[in-house]
C-alpha positions in Angstrom: 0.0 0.0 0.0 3.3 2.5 -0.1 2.9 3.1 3.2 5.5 5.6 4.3 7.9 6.4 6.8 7.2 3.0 8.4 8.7 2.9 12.0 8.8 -0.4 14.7 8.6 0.7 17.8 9.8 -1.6 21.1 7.4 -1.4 24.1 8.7 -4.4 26.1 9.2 -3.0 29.7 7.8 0.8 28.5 4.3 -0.4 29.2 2.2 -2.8 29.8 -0.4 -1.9 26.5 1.4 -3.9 23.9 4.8 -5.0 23.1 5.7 -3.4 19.8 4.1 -0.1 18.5 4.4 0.1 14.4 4.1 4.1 13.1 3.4 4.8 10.1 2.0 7.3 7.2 -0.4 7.9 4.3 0.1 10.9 1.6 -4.0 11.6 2.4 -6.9 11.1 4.2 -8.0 8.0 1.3 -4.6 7.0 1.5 -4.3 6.6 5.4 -7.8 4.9 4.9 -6.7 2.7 2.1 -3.3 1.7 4.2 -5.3 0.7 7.6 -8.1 -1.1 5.7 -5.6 -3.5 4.4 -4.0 -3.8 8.2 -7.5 -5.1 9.1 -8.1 -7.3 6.2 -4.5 -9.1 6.4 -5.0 -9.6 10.1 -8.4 -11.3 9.5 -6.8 -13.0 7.0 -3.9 -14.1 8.8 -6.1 -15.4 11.6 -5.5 -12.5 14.2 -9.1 -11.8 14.8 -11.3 -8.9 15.0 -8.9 -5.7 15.6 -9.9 -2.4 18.0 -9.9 0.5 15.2 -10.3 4.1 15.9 -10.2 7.0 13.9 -11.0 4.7 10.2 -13.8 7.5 9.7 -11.7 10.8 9.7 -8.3 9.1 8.5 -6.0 12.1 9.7 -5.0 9.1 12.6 -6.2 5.8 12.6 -5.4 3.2 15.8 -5.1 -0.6 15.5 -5.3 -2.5 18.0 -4.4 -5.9 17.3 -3.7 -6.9 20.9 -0.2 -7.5 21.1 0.8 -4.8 18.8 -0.4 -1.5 18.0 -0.4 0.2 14.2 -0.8 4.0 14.1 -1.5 5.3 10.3 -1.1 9.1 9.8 -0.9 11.7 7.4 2.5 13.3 8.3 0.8 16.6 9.7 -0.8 14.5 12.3 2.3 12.7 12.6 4.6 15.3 13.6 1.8 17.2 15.8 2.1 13.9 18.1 5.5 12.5 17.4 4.7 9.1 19.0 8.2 8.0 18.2 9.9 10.5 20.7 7.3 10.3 23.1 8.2 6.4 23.1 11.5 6.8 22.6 12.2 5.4 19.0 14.5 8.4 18.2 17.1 7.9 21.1 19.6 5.8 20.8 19.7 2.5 23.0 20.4 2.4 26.6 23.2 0.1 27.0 24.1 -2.0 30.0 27.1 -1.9 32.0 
């Protein structure tokens, strides 16, 4: 679907919601809708069940929740308004141990 600017996100030991995060953006409001229809359809598909979706009317942000992992589809105004990937941390580099 050309999704673009397509960013994983690791939430193990960040919080207890999911354990990876996947960020990601449409050129426009059909083409986040277009990108987060076929999300739900392959994870039927696939066998992952029904899927939590918000947002699938508007299409500036739409939320997947498919349980384990969560899908965020933007158009990149929306996307750098929120800028999940600093909030969660995807832009720092790793801690390391000692």
């Amino acid at each position: 679907m050309k999704a673009e600017n397509t960013v994983e996100i690791d939430l193990a030991g960040k919080t207890s919601l999911a354990d990876t995060m996947i960020v990601t953006s449409g050129r426009s409001h059909r083409h986040v809708g277009a990108i987060a229809d076929r999300v739900i359809q392959d994870l039927k598909d696939k066998g992952f069940g029904n899927a939590r979706v918000e947002g699938l009317p508007a299409c500036d942000w739409v939320l997947i929740d498919a349980g384990d992992v969560l899908i965020h589809v933007f158009r990149p105004e929306v996307r750098g308004f929120y800028n999940l990937e600093k909030m969660w941390g995807a832009d720092r580099p790793q801690d390391r141990a000692s």
